[in-house]
Structures are given as structure tokens and as C-alpha cells.
Backbone as a chain_set.jsonl record, in Angstrom:
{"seq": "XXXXXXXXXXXXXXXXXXXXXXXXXXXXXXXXXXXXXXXXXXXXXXXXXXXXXXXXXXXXXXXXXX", "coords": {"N": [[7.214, -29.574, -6.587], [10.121, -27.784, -6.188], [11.308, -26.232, -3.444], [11.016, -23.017, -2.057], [13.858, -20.636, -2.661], [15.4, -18.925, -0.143], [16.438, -15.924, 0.686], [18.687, -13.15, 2.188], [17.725, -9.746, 1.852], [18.904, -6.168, 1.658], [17.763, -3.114, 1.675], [16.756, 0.159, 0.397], [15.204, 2.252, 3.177], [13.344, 3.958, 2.195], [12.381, 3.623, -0.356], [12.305, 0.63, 0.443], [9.549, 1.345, 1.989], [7.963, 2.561, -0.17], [7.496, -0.06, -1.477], [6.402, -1.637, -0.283], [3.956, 0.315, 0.424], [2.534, -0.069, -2.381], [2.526, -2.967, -2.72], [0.893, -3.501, -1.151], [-1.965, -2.145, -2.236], [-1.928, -3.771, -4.218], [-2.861, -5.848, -2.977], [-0.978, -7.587, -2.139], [1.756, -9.45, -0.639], [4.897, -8.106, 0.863], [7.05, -9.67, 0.002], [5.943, -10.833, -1.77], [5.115, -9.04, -3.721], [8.044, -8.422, -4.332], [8.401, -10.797, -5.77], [7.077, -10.501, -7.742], [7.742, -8.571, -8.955], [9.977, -9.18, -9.934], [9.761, -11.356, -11.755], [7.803, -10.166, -13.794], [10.044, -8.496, -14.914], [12.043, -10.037, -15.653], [10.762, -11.46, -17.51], [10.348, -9.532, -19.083], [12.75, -9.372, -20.05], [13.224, -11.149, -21.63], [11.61, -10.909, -23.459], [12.441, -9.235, -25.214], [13.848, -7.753, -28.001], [16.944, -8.903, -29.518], [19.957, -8.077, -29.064], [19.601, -6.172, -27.282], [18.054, -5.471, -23.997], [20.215, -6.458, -22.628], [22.868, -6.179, -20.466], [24.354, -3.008, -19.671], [27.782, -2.414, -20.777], [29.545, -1.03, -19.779], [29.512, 0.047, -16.283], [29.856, 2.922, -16.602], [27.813, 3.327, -19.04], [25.367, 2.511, -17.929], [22.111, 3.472, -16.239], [21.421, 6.261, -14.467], [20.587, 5.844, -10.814], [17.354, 6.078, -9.144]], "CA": [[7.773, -28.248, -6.746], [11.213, -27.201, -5.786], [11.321, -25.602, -2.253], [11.666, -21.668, -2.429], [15.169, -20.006, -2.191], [15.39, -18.015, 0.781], [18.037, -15.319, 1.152], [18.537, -11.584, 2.447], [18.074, -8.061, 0.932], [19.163, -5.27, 2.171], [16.966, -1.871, 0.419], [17.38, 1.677, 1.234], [14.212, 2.01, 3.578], [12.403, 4.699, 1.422], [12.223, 2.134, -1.546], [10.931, -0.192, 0.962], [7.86, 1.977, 1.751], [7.22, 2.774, -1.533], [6.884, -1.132, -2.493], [5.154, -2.273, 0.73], [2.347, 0.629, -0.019], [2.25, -0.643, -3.477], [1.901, -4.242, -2.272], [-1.134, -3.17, 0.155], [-2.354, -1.707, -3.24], [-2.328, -4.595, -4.974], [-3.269, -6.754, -1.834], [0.202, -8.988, -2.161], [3.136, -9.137, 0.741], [6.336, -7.172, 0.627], [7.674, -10.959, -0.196], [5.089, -11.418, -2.861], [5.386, -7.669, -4.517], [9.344, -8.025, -5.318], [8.825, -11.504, -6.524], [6.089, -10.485, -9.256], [8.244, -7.72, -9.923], [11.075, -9.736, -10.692], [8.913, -12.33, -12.649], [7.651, -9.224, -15.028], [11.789, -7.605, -15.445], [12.517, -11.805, -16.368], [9.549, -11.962, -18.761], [10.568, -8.228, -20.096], [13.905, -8.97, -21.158], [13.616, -12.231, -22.076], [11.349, -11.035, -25.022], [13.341, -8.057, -25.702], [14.793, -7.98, -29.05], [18.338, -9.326, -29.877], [20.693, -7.112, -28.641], [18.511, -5.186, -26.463], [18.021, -5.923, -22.97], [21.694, -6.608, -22.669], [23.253, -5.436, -19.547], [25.434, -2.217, -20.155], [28.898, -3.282, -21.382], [30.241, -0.899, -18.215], [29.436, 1.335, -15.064], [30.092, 4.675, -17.015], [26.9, 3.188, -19.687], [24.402, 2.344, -16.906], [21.791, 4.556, -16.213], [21.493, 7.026, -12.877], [19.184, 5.376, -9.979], [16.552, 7.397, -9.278]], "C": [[8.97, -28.121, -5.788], [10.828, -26.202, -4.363], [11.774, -24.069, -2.474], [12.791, -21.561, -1.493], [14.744, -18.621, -1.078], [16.65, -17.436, 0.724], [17.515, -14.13, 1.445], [19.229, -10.521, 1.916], [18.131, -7.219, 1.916], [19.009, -3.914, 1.068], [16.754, -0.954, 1.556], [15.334, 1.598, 1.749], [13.344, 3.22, 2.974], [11.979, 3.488, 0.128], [11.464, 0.716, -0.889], [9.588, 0.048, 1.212], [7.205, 2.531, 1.104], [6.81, 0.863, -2.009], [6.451, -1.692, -1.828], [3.929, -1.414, 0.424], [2.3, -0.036, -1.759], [1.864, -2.146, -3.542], [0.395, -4.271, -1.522], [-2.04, -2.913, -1.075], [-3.071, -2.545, -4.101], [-2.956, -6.162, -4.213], [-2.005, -8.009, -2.179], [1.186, -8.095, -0.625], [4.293, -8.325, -0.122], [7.017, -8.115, -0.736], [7.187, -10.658, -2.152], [5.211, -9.994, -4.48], [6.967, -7.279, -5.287], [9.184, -9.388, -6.236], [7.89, -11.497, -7.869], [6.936, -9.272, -9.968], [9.051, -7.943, -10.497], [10.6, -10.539, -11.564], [9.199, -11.113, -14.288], [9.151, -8.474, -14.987], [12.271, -8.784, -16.377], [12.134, -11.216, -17.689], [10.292, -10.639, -19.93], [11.885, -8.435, -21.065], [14.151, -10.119, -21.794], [12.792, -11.864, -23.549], [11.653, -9.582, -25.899], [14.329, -8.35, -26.911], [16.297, -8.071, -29.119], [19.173, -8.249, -29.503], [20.255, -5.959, -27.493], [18.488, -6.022, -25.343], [19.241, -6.647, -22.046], [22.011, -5.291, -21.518], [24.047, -4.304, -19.804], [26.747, -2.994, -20.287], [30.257, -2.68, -19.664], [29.197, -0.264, -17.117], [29.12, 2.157, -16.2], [28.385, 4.24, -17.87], [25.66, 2.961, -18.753], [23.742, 3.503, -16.746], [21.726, 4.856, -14.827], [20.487, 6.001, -12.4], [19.098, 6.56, -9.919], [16.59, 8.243, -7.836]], "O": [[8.774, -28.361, -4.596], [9.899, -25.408, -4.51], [12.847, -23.87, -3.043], [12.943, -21.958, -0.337], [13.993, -17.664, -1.267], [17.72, -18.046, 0.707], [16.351, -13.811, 1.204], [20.399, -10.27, 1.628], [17.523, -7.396, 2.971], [19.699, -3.662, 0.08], [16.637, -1.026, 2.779], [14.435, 1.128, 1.052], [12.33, 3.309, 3.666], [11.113, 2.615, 0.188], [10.557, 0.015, -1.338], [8.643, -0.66, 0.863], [6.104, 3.013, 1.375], [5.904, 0.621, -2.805], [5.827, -2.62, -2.342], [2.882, -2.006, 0.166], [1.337, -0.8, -1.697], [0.991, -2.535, -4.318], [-0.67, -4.886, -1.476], [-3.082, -3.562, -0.977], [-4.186, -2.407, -4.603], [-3.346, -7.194, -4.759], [-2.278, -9.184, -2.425], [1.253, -7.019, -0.031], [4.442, -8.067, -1.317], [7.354, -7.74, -1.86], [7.796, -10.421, -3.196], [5.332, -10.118, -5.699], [7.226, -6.479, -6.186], [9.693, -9.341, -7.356], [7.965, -12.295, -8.803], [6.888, -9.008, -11.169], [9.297, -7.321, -11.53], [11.29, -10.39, -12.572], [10.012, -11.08, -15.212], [8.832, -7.294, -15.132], [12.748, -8.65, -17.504], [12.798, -10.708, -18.592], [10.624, -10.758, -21.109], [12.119, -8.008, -22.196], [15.159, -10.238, -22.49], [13.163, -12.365, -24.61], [11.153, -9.117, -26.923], [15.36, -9.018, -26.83], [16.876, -7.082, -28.668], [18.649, -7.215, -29.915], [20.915, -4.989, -27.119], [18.823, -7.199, -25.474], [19.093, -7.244, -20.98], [21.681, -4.105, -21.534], [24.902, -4.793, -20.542], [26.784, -4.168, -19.919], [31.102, -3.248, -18.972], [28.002, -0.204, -17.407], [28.019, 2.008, -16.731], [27.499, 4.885, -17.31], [24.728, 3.585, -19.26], [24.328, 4.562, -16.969], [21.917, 3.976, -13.986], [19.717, 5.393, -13.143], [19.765, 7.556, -10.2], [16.008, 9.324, -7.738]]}, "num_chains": 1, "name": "protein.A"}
């Protein structure tokens, strides 16, 4: 197995303590809680119908963060 990629995020620290208690939740790490969440966003758009799951075309089409 390939050695994991290490690099650094920088997340607004409310968003972090919403997905560290949600990690405690699910008994995974901080680490472990973005990389299952990125797994399931992969998985989601990869079986997202044809045209769908397609990044907006700009800015102005994107939707608000929350």
C-alpha cells in the first residue's frame, strides 16, 4: 500500500467542532472523520448520473455555504 498523503487544512474553527463532536460520535479521529467524508462525496458523485455532479460551470452558479 502506497504511503498516505499528508498535507495541511486550514477550517473555520466552528466547522471544526462540529466534525470533531461528530467524530467522537461515531468513535473515528478528526483525521479519520474528513477522510470517510471525503470517501462518501467521491463515491456520491462518481455514481451520479451523467451530467449531474458536475462542478458549477461558474462562481455566480455555486451554491451559498452555510
Amino acid at each position: 500500500m502506497p504511503p498516505r498523503k499528508k498535507f495541511l487544512l486550514r477550517i473555520d474553527p466552528a466547522l471544526y467542532r462540529q466534525v470533531e463532536a461528530w467524530a467522537q460520535q461515531e468513535l473515528r479521529s478528526v483525521n479519520g472523520q474528513i477522510e470517510f467524508l471525503l470517501k462518501e462525496a467521491v463515491t456520491r458523485r462518481r455514481r451520479a448520473a451523467p451530467g449531474q455532479g458536475q462542478p458549477p460551470s461558474s462562481a455566480k452558479d455555486r451554491p451559498e455555504p452555510p
